[in-house]
N, C-alpha and C positions, 0 to 999 in steps of 0.2 A: 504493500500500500504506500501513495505517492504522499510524505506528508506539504499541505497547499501553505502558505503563508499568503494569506492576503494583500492586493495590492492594498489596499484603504490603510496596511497597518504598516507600507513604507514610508519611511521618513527619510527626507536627505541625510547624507550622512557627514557630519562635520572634518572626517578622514577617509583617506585615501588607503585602502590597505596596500602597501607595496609588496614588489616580489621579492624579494629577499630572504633570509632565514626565519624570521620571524612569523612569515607568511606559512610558512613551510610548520613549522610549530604550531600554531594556532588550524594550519589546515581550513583557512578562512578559504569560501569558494570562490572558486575561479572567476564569476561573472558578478559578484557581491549582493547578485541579486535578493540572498538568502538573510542579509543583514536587516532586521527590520525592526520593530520597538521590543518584540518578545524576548525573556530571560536569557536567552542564550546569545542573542545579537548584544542585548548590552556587555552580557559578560567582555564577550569577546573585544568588543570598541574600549570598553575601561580598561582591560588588562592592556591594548597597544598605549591608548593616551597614557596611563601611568606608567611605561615605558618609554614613552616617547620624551614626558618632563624629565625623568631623571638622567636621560641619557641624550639628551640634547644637544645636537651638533656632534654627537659621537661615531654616528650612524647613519644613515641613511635607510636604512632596514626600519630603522625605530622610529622614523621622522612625522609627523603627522604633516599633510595635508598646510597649508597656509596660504589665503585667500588672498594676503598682502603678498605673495611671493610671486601666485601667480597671476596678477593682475600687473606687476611690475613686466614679467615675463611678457603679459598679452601688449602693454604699451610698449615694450622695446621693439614686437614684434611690426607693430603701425610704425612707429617711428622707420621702420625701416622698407615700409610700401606694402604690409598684409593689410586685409580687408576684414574685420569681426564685425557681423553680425547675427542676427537671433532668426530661424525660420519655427511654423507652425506645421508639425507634422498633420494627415488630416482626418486627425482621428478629435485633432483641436483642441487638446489636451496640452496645456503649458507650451513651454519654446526650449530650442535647442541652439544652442552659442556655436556656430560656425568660423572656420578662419579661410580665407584662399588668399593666395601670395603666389603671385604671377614675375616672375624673372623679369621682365620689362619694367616694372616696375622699380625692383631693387637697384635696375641698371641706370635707370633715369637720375635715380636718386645719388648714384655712383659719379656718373656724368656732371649733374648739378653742382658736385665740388670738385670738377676738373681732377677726376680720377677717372679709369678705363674698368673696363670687364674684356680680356681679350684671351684669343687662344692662343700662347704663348709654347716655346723649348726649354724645359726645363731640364738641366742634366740627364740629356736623350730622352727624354719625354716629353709627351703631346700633352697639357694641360690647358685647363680655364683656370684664369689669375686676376685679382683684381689690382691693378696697377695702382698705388697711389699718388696723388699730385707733385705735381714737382717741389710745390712749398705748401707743407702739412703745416695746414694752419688749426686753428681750437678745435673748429664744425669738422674739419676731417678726423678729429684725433678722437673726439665726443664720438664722430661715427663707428671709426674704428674698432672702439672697444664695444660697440653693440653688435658690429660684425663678429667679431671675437665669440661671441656666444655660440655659433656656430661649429665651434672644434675646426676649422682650416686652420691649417700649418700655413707659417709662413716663411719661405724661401726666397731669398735675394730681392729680400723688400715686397715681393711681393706675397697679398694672400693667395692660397692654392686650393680652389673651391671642388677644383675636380679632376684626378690625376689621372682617366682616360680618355681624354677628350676625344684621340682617332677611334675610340669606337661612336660618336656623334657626327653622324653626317653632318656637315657645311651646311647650315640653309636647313636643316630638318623641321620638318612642322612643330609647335610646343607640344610636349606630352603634359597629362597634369593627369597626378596621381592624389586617387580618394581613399584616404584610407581610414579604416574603420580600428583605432588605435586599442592597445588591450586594457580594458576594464581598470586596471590598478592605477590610473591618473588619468592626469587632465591632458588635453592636448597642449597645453602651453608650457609642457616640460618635455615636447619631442622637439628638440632645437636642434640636436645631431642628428634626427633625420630629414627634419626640413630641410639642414644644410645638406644634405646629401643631395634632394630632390633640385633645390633654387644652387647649389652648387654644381651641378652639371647642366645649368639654366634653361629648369621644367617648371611646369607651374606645381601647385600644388593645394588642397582641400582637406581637412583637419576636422571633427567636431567631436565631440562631448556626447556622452550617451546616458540614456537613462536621469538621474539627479546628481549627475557631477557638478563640484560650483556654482556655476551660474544655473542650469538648468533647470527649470522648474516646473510640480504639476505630473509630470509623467510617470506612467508608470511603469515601473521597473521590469521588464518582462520580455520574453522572446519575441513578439510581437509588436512589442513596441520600439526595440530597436529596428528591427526590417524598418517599422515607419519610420522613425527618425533620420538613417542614411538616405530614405527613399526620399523623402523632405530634402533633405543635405543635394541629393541628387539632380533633385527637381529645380534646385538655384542657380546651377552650373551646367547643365547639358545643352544649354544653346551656346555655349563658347567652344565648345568642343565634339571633333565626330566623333561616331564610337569608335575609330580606328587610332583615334589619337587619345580615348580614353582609359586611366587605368586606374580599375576598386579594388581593391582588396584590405588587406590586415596583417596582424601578428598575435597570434595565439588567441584570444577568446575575440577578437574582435576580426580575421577571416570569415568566418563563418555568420557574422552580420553580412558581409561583404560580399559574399556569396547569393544571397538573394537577388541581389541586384545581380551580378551572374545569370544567375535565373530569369530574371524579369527579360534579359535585353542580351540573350543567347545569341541570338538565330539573327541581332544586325551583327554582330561580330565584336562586342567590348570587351573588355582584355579584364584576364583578371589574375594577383597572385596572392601568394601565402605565404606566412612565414609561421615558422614555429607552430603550428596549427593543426588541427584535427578535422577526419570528414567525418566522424561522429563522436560523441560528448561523453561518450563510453570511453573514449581511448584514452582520456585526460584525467578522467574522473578517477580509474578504476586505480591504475599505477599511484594518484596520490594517497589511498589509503594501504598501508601496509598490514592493518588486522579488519579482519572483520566486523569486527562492532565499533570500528570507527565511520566503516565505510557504509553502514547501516544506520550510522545519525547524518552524516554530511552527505552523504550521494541524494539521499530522496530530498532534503533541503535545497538541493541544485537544482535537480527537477523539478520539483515542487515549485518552486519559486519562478520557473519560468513562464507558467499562466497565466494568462491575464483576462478574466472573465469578466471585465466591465468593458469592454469594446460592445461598440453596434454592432449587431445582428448581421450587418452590409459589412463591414469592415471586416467583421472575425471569417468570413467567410472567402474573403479576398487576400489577405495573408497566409502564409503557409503555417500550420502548427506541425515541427517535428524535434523540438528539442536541439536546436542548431547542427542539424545533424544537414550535413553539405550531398552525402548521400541518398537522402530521402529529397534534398531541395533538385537535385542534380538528374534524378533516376531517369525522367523521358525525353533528355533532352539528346538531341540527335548531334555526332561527330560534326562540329565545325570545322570546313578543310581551306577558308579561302586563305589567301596567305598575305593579304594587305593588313588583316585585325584578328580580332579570336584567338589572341598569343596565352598562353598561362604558362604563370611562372611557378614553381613549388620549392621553399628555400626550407631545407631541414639543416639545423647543427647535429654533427655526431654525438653519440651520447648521451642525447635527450635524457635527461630525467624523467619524465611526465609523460614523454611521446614514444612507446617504443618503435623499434626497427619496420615489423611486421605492421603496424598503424600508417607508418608511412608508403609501407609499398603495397596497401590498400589504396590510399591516398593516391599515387601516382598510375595508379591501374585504373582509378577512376577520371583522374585528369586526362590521361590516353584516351579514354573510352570520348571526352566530350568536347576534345580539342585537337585536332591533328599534328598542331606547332605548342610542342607540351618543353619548358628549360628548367629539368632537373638540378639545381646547386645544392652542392653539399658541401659545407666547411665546419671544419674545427675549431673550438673555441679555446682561448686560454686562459678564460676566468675561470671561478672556483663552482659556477651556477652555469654549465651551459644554456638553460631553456631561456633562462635572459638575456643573452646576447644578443648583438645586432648582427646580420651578417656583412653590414655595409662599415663597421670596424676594420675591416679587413680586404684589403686590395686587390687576391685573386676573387673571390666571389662577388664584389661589388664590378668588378669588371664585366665578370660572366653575367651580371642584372644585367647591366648599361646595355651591353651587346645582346643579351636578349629582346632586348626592348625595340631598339633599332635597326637589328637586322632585317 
């Protein structure tokens, strides 16, 4: 039996639970959906906050959430030519805080204090580098260090936003990536991946799910994220064709992403994954290591993903499967043209969370519903592979770029 938590008795939550070890200890769920005013959600929020005071600044694992940090984050990000705003998903229930940040824009801004974005040689290599002005005056120096947030290295004076440029064709249409980011934060502390995306100068789409931050009014539910990216969606698909579009995610927030996959198959939109799951079994099961752990927190995940206050019209027009990419995926017929319909599947070895065998489900499924299917696999060298980025690392951020554009 599935136990249900009600939407009515979710309440925003004033912390972020991170990925970290601490996450791993508390075995807090994956999607946070399950935290909600009942005994055991508070337990768990007291036991991080009283963690978090005492160990303050020591950790990152321990940190809570800070609304001043990242509302500083979301103004650095304007300041430097992103767009926030709030859409209505249309189910009408509260709003959802979106971000999109278009490369033109940054460049402008770059241009403005007689500095360049160009594709430069760098110690035998083809990169994009942001040249700075010849006389670095305050407004360039102020700018710089918000550039800096970004993680570019910088070489011979210059920043180095993107170290394959010859896999970017000359003149290539903009690409601009949706991505449906994973549950444990906000979008306004993916700043090394934005740099990744406006670093190889693509555009890029960000938003907040559920009652993260700003978000409010929604509710928590498998349902109600499909509507929220679809919202997200529905802001941006007149800038872009599907051939030049790309949705996806990283670990619980793929499988939002997926839907939209679903919805807009058969024009050909591109879609990837990272760290991720084609069903909710594969993620769930490996984190519980006894039994009667996995018999309080698994039906909690499930359970929690319902949402029986939708209209009648609505619940009938979303798919209810438990974020399962398989049940979203089952009838949709091998896309073979070779202009769009690309899917990317980015696993770290290792996985904690995801086994081996989960994966090559996962790419037996990709196979089946894309004909132009880019397998990367890399290794990580922190202490937590499933939190890694793959784009940390040069050979498989390579093998993205050049999947993307070939």
């Amino acid at each position: 039996m599935v136990t249900k938590i009600s939407p009515s008795t979710q309440v925003p939550q004033d912390i972020i639970i991170p990925f970290p070890w601490i996450a791993k200890i508390l075995k807090v769920p994956v999607f946070r959906l399950s935290l909600g005013d009942d005994l055991f959600s508070q337990i768990s929020i007291s036991v991080h906050n009283f963690f978090s005071r005492i160990c303050q600044g020591q950790s990152q694992a321990l940190r809570s959430f800070d609304p001043a940090i990242a509302q500083r984050s979301a103004d650095r990000f304007i300041t430097l030519g992103a767009k926030i705003q709030f859409v209505i998903p249309r189910d009408k229930k509260g709003q959802v805080q979106m971000m999109t940040f278009q490369a033109q824009d940054l460049e402008e801004k770059i241009q403005a204090l007689n500095g360049s974005w160009e594709r430069k040689t760098v110690n035998g290599r083809q990169v994009l580098a942001i040249v700075p002005p010849s006389h670095e005056c305050q407004k360039w120096i102020d700018f710089k260090e918000k550039l800096c947030h970004f993680h570019w290295q910088e070489e011979q004076g210059m920043l180095i936003t993107c170290d394959c440029a010859d896999a970017i064709p000359i003149n290539a249409p903009k690409k601009c990536f949706l991505l449906a980011h994973s549950t444990s934060n906000s979008f306004t502390s993916e700043w090394r991946r934005a740099g990744f995306y406006i670093g190889a100068k693509q555009d890029l789409c960000f938003f907040d799910n559920g009652n993260t931050w700003k978000n409010t009014g929604r509710p928590p539910s498998e349902k109600s994220f499909y509507l929220e990216i679809e919202a997200v969606y529905e802001k941006i698909k007149d800038n872009y064709s599907y051939e030049h579009l790309w949705v996806g995610g990283n670990c619980g927030g793929a499988p939002v992403a997926a839907y939209l996959k679903q919805r807009f198959h058969e024009h050909g939109i591109n879609f990837f994954a990272e760290q991720s799951f084609s069903n909710l079994d594969d993620f769930v099961k490996p984190i519980f290591p006894f039994s009667f752990l996995a018999s309080i927190f698994a039906p909690r995940i499930k359970g929690s993903l319902e949402d029986e206050d939708l209209s009648t019209e609505i619940q009938e027009q979303i798919p209810s499967c438990q974020f399962s990419v398989e049940e979203l995926w089952k009838d949709l017929d091998q896309y073979k043209e070779s202009f769009g319909g690309k899917l990317i599947l980015v696993e770290v070895r290792e996985d904690e969370h995801i086994s081996e065998l989960a994966y090559e489900r996962y790419f037996a499924l990709a196979k089946k519903v894309n004909s132009i299917v880019k397998h990367i696999l890399y290794t990580s060298n922190i202490g937590w592979h499933h939190s890694d980025n793959f784009f940390y690392y040069e050979a498989p951020r390579r093998s993205f770029i050049q999947a993307v554009f070939e």
